[in-house]
N, C-alpha and C positions, 0 to 999 in steps of 0.2 A: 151594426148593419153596414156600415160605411164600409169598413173592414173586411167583411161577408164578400161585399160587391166589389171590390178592388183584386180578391182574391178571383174572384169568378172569370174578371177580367181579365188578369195575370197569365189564368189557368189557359182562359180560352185563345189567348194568343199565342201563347206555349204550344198549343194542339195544333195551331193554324201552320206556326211555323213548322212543326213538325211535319203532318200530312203534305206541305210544301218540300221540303228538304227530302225524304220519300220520294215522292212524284218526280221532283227531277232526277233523282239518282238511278228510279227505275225508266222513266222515258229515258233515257242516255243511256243506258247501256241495253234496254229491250224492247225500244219503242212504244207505241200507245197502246198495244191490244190488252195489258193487263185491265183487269176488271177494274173498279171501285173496291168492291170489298177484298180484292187480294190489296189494293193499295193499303184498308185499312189495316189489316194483318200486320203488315209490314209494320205499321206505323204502331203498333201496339195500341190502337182503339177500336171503338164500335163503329159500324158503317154506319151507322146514326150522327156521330160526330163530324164526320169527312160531308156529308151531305147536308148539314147544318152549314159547316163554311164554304162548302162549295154545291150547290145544287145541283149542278149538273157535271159529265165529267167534261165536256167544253168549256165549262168556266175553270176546274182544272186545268186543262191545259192550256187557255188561256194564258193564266194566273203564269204557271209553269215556265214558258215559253216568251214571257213578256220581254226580260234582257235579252235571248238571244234575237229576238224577234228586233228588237231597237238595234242591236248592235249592226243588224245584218241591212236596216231601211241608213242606218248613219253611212253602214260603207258603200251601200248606192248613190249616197249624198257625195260623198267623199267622189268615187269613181265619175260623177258627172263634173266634179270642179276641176278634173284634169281636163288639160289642155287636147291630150290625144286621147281619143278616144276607143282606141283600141287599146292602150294601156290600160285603161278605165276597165274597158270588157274582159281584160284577161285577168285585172286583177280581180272583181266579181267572183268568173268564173273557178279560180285556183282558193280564193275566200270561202265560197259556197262549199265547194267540196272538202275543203279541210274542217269547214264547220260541222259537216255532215260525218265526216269519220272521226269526230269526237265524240259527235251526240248523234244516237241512232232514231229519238221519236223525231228529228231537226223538222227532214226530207218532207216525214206525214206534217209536222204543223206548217209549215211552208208552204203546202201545196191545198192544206183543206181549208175551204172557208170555213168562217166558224161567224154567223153573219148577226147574232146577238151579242158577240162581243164585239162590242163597238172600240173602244183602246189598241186591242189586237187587230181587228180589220183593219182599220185605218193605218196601222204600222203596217202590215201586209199588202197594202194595195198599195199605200204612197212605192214600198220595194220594189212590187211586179211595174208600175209605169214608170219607175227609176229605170229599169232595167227593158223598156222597151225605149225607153227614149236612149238610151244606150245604145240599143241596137241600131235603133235608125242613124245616129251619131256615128258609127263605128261603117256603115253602109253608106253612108253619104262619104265619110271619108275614102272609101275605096279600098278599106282593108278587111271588112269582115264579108264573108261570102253573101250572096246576093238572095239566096234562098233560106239561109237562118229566121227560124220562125219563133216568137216567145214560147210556145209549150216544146220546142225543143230542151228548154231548159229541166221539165220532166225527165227524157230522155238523159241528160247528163246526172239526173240525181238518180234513177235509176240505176245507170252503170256504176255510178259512185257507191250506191249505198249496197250493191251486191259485192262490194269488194271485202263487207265485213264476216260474209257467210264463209270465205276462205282465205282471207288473209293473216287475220289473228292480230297479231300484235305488228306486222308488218303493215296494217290498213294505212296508218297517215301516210306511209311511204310511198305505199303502191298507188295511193289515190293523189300524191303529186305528180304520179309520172303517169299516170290517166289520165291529169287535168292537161298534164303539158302533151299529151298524145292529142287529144282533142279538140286542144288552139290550137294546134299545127292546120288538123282537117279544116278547122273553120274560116282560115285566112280564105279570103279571097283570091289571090294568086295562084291558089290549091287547089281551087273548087272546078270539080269534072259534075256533070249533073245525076241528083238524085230522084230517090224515089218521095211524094209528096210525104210533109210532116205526119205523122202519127195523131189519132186521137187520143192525149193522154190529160189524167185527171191534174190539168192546173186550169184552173179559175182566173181566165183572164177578160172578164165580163167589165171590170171595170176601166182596161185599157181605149 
């Protein structure tokens, strides 16, 4: 029996890792809207097993999205320990977008709450008020424009993440010289006035 249950154990983390390994390969190159059961397909099991270790597909992407999600709240850690603060925001913003034209679900888990996964929110919101106290940092310095609003950062992953509908294989390229197209606009010294921020879907309730 002991044996029985060692093996079951074995088995069941084998599948875990699997439907995991899946999941990110297909978020990364075709973002969230795959179903569960095309995930399990993939994955060479039943949709009974995938919903066994992950009940819902938000604890999927959770799961999915946890390192890049860490990596991305450590480089708003990083960006606030710089001295200038506008280095901080530009490196953010050239970080963000390069992460996004690696990984295509990035942009959606970034921006969806997902507010039962407690691990993942908290890494997501500590980033979003990283990146407002950035702002305000970068504005108090007198070098980022005066009307930069946090859901404008929507607007930048937007533009970022359409770059992969027609770039190809040129994406990381094109999407560094979008990134660097877009600090220019954003410096302060630059800014002529615009039209008010967009309503766009980021979740900044916790700011």
């Amino acid at each position: 029996m002991p044996e029985k249950s060692t093996r079951l154990r074995t088995d069941a983390a084998h599948n875990r890792a699997r439907i995991l390994e899946v999941a990110e390969r297909t978020f990364e190159t075709e973002g969230l809207d795959v179903s569960m059961s095309e995930l399990a397909r993939r994955a060479g099991l039943g949709v009974a097993t995938v919903y066994r270790h992950f009940p819902t597909k938000a604890d999927l992407v959770a799961e999915a999205f946890a390192e890049p999600m860490a990596e991305c709240a450590g480089m708003l850690d990083e960006a606030l320990a710089d001295p200038d603060p506008w280095r901080g925001f530009c490196r953010v913003i050239e970080e963000v977008c390069a992460m996004q034209a690696r990984n295509h679900g990035f942009s959606a888990a970034i921006v969806t709450a997902l507010p039962d996964q407690a691990a993942f929110a908290e890494l997501r919101d500590r980033a979003l008020r990283g990146f407002a106290e950035l702002i305000r940092r970068a504005k108090e310095a007198g070098a980022l424009r005066a009307d930069f609003a946090v859901s404008d950062l929507s607007l930048v992953l937007l533009a970022n993440g359409g770059l992969r509908s027609g770039a190809g294989a040129a994406t990381p390229a094109a999407s560094r010289r979008l990134a660097g197209y877009l600090l220019q606009s954003f410096r302060a010294d630059a800014a002529a006035p615009l039209p008010p921020p967009a309503e766009l879907p980021l979740d900044v309730s916790v700011l």
